[in-house]
C-alpha positions in Angstrom: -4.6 10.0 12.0 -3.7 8.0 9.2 -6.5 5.9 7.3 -8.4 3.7 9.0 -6.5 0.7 8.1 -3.2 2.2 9.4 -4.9 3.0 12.3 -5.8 -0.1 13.5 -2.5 -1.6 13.0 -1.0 0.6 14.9 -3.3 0.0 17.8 -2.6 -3.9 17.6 0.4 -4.5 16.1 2.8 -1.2 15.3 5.4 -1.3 18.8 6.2 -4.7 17.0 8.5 -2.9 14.6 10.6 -1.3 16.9 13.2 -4.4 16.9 12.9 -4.1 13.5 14.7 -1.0 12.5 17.2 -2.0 15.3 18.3 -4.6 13.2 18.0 -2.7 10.3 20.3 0.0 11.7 23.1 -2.1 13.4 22.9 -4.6 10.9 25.8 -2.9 8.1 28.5 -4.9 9.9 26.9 -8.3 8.9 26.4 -9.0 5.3 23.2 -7.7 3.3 21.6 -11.2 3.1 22.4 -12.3 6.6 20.4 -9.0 7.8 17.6 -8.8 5.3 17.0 -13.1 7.0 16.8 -11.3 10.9 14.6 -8.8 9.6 12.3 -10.8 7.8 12.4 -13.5 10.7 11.9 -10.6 13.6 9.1 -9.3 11.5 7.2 -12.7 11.5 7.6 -13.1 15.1 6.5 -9.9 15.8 3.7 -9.8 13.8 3.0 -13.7 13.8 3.1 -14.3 10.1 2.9 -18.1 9.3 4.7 -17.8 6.1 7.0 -15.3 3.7 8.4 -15.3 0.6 11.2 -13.2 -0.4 13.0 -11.8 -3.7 16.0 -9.4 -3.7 16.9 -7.7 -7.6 20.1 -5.6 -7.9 21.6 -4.6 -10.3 19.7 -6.4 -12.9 19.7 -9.6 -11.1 17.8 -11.8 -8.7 20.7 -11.6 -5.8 18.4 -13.4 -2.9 15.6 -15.8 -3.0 14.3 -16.3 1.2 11.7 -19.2 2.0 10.2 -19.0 5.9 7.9 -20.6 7.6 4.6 -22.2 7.0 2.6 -22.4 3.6 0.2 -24.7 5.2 0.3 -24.2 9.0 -2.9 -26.8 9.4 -0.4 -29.6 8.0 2.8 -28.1 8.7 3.9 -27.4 5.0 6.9 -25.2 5.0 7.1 -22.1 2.0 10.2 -23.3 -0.7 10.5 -21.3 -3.6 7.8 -23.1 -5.8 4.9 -21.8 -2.8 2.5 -19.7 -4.5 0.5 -16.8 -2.8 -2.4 -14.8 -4.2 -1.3 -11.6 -5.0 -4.9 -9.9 -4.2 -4.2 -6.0 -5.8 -0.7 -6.3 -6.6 -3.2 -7.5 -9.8 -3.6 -4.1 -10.9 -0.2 -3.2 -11.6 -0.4 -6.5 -14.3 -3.3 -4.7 -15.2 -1.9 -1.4 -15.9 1.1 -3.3 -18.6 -1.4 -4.8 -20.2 -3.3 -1.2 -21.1 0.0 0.1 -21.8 0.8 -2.2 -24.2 -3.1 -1.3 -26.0 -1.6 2.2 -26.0 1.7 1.4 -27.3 -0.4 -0.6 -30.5 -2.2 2.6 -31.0 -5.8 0.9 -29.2 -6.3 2.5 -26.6 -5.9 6.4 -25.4 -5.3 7.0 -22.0 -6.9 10.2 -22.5 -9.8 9.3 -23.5 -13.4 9.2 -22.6 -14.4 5.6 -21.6 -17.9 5.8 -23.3 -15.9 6.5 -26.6 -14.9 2.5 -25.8 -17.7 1.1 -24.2 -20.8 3.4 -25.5 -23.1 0.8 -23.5 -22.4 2.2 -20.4 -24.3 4.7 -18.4 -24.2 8.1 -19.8 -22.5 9.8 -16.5 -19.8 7.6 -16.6 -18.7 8.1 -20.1 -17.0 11.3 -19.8 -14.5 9.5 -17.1 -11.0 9.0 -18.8 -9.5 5.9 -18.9 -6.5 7.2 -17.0 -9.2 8.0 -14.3 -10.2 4.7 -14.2 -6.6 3.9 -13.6 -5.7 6.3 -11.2 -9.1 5.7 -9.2 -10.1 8.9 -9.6 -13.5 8.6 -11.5 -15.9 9.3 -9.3 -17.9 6.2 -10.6 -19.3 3.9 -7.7 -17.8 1.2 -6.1 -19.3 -2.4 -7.0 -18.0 -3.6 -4.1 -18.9 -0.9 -1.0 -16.8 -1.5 2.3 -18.0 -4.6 3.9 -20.3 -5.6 0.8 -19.3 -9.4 -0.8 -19.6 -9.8 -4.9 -19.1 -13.3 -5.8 -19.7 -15.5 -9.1 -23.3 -15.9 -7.6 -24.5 -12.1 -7.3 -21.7 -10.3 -9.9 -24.3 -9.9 -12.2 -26.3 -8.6 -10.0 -24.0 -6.0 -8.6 -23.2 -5.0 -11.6 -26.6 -4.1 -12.9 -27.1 -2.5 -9.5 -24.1 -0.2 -9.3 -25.2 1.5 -12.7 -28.0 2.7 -11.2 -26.3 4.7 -8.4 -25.0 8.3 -9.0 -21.5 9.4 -9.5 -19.6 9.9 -6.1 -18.3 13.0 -7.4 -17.0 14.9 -10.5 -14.1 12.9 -12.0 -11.1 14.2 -11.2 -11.8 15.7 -7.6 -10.7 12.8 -5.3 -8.8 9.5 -4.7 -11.1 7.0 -3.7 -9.6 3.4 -4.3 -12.8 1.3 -6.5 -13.0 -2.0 -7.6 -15.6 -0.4 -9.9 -12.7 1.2 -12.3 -10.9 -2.3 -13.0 -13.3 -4.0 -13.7 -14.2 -1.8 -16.4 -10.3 -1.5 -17.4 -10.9 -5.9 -17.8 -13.5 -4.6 -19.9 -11.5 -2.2 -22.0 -8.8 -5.3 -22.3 -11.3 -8.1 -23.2 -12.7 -5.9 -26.3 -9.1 -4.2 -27.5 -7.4 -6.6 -27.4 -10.4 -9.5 -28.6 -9.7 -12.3 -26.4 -10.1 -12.5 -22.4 -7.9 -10.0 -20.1 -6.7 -13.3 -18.2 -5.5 -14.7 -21.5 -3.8 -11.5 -23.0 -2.1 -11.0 -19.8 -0.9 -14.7 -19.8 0.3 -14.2 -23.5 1.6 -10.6 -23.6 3.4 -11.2 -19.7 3.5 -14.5 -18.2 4.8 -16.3 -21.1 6.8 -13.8 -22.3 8.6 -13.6 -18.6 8.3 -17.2 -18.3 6.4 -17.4 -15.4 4.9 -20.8 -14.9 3.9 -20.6 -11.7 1.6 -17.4 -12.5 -1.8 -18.1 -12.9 -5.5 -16.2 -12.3 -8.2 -17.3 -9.9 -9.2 -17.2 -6.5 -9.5 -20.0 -3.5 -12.3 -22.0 -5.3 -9.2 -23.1 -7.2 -6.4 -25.8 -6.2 -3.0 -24.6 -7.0 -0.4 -27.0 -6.7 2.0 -25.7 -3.9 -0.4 -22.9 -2.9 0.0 -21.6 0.2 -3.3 -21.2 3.0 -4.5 -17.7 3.8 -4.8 -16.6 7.2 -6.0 -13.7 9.9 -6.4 -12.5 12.8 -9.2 -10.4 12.4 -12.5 -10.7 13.2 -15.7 -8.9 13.1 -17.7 -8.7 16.0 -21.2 -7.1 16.0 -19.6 -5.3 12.5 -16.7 -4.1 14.0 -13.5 -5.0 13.2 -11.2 -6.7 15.5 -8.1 -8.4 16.2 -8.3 -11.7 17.6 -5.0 -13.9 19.7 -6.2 -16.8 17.1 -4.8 -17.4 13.6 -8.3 -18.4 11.6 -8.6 -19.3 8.0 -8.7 -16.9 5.2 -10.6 -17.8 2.5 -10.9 -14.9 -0.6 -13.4 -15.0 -3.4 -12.8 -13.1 -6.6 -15.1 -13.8 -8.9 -14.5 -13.5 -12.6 -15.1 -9.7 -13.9 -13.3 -8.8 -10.7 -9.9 -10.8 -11.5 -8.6 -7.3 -13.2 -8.8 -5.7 -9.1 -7.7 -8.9 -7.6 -7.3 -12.7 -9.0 -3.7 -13.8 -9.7 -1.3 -15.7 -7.4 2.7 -16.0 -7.9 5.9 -16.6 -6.2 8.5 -14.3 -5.7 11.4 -15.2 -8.1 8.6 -15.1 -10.5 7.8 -11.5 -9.5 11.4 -10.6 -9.4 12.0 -11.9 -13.1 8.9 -10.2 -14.2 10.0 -6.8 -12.7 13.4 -7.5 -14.3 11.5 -7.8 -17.5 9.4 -4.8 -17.3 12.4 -2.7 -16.6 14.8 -4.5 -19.1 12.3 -3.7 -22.0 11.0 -7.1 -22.8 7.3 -6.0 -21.6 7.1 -1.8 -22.2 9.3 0.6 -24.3 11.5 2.8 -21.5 9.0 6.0 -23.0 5.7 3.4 -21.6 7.3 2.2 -18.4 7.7 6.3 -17.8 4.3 6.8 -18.1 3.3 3.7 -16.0 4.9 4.8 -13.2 3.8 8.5 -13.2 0.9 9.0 -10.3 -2.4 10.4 -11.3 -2.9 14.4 -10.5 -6.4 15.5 -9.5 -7.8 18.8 -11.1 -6.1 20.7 -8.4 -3.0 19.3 -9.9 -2.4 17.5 -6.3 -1.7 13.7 -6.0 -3.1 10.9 -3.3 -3.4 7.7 -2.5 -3.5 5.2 0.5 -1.6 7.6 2.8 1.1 7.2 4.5 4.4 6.3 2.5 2.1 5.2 -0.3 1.5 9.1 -1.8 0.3 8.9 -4.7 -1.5 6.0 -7.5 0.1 5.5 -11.0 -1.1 3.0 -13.3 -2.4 0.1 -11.2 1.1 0.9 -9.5 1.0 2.8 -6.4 3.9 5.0 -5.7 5.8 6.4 -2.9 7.1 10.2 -4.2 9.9 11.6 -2.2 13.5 13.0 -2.6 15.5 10.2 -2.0 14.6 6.7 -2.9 11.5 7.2 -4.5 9.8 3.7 -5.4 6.7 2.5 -7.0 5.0 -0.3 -5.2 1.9 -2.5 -5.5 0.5 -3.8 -2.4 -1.9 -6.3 -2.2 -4.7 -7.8 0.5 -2.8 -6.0 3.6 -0.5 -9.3 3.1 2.4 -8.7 -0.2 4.2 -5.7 -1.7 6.6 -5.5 -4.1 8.5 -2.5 -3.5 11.0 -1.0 -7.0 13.1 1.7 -6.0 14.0 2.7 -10.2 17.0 5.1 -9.3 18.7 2.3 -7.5 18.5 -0.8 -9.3 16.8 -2.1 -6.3 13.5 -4.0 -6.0 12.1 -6.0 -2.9 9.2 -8.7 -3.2 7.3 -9.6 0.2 4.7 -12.6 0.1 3.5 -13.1 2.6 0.1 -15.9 3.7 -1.4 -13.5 6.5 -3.8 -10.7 6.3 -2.4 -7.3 8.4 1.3 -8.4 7.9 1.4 -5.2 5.7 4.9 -5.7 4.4 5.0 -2.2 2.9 5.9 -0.7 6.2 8.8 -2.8 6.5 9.7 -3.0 2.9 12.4 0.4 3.1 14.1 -1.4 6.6 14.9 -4.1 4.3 16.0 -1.9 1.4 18.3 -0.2 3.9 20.7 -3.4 4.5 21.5 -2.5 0.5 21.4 1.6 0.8 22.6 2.3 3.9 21.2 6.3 3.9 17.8 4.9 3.8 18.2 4.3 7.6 15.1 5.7 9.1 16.7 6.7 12.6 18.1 8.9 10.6 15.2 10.8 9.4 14.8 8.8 6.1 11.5 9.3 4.2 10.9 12.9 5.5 11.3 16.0 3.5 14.3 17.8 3.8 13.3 20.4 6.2 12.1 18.1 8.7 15.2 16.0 8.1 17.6 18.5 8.8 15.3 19.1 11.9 14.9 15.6 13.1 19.2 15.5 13.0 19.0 18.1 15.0 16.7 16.8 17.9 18.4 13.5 18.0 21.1 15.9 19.2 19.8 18.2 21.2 16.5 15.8 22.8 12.8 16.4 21.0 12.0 18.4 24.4 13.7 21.1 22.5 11.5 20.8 19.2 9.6 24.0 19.4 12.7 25.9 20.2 14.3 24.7 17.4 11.6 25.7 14.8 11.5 29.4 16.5 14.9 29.9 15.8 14.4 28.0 12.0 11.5 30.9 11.4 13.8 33.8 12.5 16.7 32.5 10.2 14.1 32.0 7.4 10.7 34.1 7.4 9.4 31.3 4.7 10.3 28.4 6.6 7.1 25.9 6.7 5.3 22.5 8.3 3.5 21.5 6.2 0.7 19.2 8.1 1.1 16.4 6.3 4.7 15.5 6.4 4.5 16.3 10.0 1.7 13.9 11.3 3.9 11.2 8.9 6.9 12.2 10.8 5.4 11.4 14.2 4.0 8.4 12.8 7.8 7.4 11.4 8.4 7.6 15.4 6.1 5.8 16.8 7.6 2.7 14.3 10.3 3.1 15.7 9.3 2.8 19.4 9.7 6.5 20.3 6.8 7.2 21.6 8.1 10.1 23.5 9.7 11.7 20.6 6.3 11.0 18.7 4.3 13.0 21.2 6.2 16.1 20.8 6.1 15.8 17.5 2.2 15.5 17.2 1.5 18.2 20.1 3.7 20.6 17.9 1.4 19.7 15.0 -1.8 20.6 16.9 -0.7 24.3 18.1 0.0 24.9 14.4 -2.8 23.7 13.2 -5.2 23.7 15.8 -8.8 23.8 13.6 -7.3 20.3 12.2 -9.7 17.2 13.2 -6.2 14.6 11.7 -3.8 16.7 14.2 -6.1 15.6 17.3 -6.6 12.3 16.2 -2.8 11.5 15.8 -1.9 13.0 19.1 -4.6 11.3 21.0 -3.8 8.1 19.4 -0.3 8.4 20.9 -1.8 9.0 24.5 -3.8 5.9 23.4 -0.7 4.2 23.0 1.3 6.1 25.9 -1.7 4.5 28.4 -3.0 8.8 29.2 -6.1 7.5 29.0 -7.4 11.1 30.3 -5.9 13.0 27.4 -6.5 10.4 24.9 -10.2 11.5 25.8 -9.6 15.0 25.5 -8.0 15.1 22.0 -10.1 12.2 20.9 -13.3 14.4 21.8 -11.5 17.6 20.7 -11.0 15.7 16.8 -15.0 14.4 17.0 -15.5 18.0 17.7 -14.1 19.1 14.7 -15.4 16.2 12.4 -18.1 14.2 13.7 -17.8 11.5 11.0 -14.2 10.6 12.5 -14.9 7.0 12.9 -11.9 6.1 15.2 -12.7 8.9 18.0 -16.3 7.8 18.3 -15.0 4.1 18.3 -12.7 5.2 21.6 -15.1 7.7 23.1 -17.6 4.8 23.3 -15.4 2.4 25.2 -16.1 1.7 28.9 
């Protein structure tokens, strides 16, 4: 099991990538921007995304701008470069510049204890560091619970009420992505700096990049050339789920809450401002380092959304692996601007639809410019499981636990870890190999058989496979184990 989110995309929507990394694989003989067009095209008719935006930097330059589809689909508005799109989280990596540049003129300390900057908050939250606020890893408690609505009508309300509610846990213990922590960072910004975060943003980024299509808000506000936000999700007696009909999306961000999620932008505008950031004009190199570095608990361990997204820098998510690492903000399950810094490469994806979750498409599009990123090839997994993977495309994955028996007797230390294994099956079933996937997840439960995440990925895939029988089993087996797994009692209580 991945998190919940993940999960039910891959119920819904996942088999749709399959085509995808076809393309992405037998694409080298065309040229990059012909294949990076089919990708982008089979992912919206896959996924049914009205409308994309897309911005290509290599090399130090903006090499492809891409405009599909519909900004508007009510009035049949197609996207052209000038189409802006809210940007939803991808916010916070703006956010995290602007306190790097208070640390750069010697205002802010990343180190230190909030309450040493804003003394009026409760006493338990002062101890939390400001790179814990960063890193959401404070502990404090999230203004905005799941499901819960803060708008410019109760904000002040929910912010007197979340100071009266106890820490979540000691900082530094967990990952646990709050809205809380940002909007205390807006805080930190409006009183270092003396003027409004939106305004020291505009004036210390978006002018500087020259960004005029950049702007804060939410959809109270008429953009010119803004695109229409869309779904297919609904919520039906509080559960979430997905519907055949596109419906109108229509986000709210009210003011102290802009720091989490309030700006909109297009994608050459994204692309010039990454170019900025890494050509020096926003950050010295020794800032931009520091940026990008994801947040270690007290164990010294990282997190973050799961998945390929690992671990959570400043505002900047990151995916941390051997080859290709990139840092990439992500934004209402819609955008994603991935920046892979050891290859001069950096992909933006706007898109207008909620669940089009570009970041798991993101690296097949990278790969039409780095052809080892192909993931049939085992891209994306640690090198052990690589080497294994190689192997089994070889040999057939009906051979997978013979292989590792003969990998322990070469190498008494040889080890699966859990983690990169359920992430390996997962990489699978994106690709359509559903098969492959099973094997891979049924290894993963006979090594770690006291795991409630090893059930739950393995029934999933029977889920998917239509074993309705053992998707029970496995499914009960993981409730067993953790009765607060929210997707097995979800498919234990269907008819």
């Amino acid at each position: 099991m991945k998190n919940s989110r993940y999960s039910f995309w891959l119920r819904t929507v996942g088999a749709a990538l399959i085509l995808l990394f076809s393309v992405a694989s037998t694409g080298q003989a065309q040229s990059a921007p012909d294949s990076v067009d089919q990708l982008v095209q089979r992912a919206m008719r896959q996924l049914r995304i009205p409308g994309v935006q897309l911005a290509v930097v290599r090399h130090g330059q903006v090499i492809k701008l891409g405009n599909y589809g519909l900004a508007n689909v009510q009035d049949s508005v197609p996207v052209t470069t000038q189409t802006r799109f809210f940007l939803n989280s991808i916010t916070k990596a703006f956010v995290g510049v602007a306190v790097m540049q208070l640390v750069e003129s010697g205002k802010l300390d990343l180190a230190a204890p909030v309450g040493r900057y804003l003394p009026e908050l409760p006493a338990t939250w002062h101890p939390v560091t400001v790179r814990q606020l960063l890193t959401h890893t404070s502990g404090l408690p999230n203004i905005m619970p799941e499901d819960a609505l803060v708008t410019e009508n109760n904000e002040k309300e929910a912010w007197v009420q979340v100071q009266t509610q106890p820490l979540d846990f000691p900082a530094g213990q967990q990952f646990a992505y709050n809205q809380t922590n940002y909007l205390l960072l807006g805080r930190l910004i409006d009183k270092l700096s003396g003027q409004p975060f939106a305004q020291f943003i505009r004036q210390r980024q978006i002018e500087v990049v020259g960004m005029p299509r950049t702007s804060a808000g939410d959809a109270h506000d008429v953009l010119p050339h803004g695109a229409r936000g869309y779904t297919y999700t609904q919520y039906v007696d509080g559960k979430r789920r997905r519907s055949p009909q596109l419906q109108n999306l229509f986000e709210v961000f009210p003011p102290s809450l802009r720091t989490a999620a309030g700006m909109s932008s297009t994608a050459e505008e994204m692309a010039r401002w990454v170019l900025a950031l890494q050509q020096g004009k926003l950050l010295q190199p020794q800032s931009l380092s520091t940026l990008w570095t994801p947040g270690r608990l007290n164990d010294g361990s990282q997190r973050g959304f799961g998945g390929k997204l690992t671990g959570y820098a400043l505002g900047w998510p990151t995916v941390t692996r051997p080859e290709h690492p990139a840092v990439a903000p992500v934004g209402g399950g819609r955008s994603a601007v991935f920046l892979y810094p050891q290859d001069e490469l950096a992909i933006v994806v706007l898109t207008n639809l909620q669940g089009a979750n570009p970041e798991r498409f993101i690296d097949a599009l990278a790969a039409c410019y780095l052809p080892d990123m192909r993931v049939e090839d085992g891209f994306g997994l640690p090198p052990t499981l690589r080497a294994l993977h190689r192997t089994l495309r070889q040999r057939g994955f009906s051979h997978l636990e013979e292989e590792v028996k003969k990998a322990r007797r070469r190498d008494l230390a040889y080890a699966l870890p859990e983690e990169a294994i359920n992430a390996w099956g997962y990489s699978l079933v994106e690709q359509g190999q559903l098969d492959n996937a099973l094997a891979v997840f049924q290894l993963n439960v006979r090594l770690y058989p006291n795991s409630t995440n090893t059930y739950d990925s393995l029934a999933e895939t029977y889920a998917a496979l239509g074993n309705k029988k053992m998707a029970f089993q496995h499914y009960t087996r993981a409730l067993q184990l953790n009765p607060k797994n929210r997707t097995a009692a979800e498919y234990l209580q269907k008819p």
